[in-house]
C-alpha positions as CSV (number, residue, x, y, z in Angstrom):
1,X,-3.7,10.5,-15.8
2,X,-1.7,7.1,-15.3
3,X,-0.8,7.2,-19.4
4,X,2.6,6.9,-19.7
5,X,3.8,6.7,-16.4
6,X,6.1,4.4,-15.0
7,X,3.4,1.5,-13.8
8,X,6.4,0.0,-11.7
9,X,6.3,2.8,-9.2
10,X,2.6,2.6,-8.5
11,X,3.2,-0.1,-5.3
12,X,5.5,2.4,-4.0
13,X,3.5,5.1,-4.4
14,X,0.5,2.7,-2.7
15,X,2.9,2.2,0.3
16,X,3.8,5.7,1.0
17,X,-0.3,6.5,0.9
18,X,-0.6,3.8,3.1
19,X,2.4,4.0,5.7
20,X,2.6,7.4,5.7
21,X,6.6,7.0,6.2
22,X,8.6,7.1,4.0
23,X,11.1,4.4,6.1
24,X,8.1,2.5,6.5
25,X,7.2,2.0,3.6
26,X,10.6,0.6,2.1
27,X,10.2,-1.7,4.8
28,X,7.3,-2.7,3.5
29,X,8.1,-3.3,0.1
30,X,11.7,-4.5,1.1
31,X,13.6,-1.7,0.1
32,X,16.3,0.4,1.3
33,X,14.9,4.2,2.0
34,X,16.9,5.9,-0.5
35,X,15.6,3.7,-2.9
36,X,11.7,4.5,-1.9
37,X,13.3,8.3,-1.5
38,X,14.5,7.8,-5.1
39,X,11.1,6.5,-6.1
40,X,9.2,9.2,-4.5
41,X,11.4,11.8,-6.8
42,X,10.6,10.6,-9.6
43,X,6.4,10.1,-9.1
44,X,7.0,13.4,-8.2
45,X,8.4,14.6,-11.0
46,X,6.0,12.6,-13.6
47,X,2.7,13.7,-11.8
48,X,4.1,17.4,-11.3
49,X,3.1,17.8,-7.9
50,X,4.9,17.2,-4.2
51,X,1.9,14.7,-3.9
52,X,3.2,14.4,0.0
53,X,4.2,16.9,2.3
54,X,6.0,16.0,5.1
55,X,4.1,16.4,8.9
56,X,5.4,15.6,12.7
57,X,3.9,12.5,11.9
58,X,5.2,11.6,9.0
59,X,4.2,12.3,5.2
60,X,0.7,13.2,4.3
61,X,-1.0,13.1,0.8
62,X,-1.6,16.2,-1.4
63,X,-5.2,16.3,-2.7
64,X,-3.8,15.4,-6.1
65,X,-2.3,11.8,-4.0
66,X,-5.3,11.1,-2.7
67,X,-6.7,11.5,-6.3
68,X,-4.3,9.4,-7.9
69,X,-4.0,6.6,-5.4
70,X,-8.1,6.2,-5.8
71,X,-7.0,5.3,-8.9
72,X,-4.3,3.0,-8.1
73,X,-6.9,1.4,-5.9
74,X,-8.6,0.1,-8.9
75,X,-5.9,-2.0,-10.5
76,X,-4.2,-3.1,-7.7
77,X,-6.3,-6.6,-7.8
78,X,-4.4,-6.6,-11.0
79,X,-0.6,-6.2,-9.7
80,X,-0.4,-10.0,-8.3
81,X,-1.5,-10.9,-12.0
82,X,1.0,-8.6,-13.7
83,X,3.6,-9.7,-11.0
84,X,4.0,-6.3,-9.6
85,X,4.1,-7.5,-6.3
């Protein structure tokens, strides 16, 4: 599922799980929203699915989200390693 996807967009995609804003979440990570809006495009586009749909309160995950980002959870000990973040 994660082969050749763009590994640098996995914090991002984390943050947006996590936040559930998408203006949140580049404040998180220290990035301007269209950035994170750019970011969110394109994990859109390599897992071909909306993975979040947009709510009152925000942004919530699409079953397929939720499925990746249990995978995400798994190597993110790793990203501090791999300088990630």
């Amino acid at each position: 599922m994660l082969r050749n996807k763009d590994l640098n967009l996995l914090p991002i995609f984390d943050a947006l799980v996590r936040e559930g804003q998408l203006s949140r979440a580049a404040e998180t990570l220290c990035m301007s929203q269209p950035a994170v809006s750019n970011a969110l495009k394109r994990l859109r586009h390599a897992f071909g699915d909306d993975l979040f749909v947009r709510t009152r309160k925000g942004l919530a995950p699409t079953e397929r989200a939720l499925e990746i980002h249990a995978l995400v959870y798994v190597v993110k000990p790793s990203w501090t390693v791999s300088g990630l973040i």
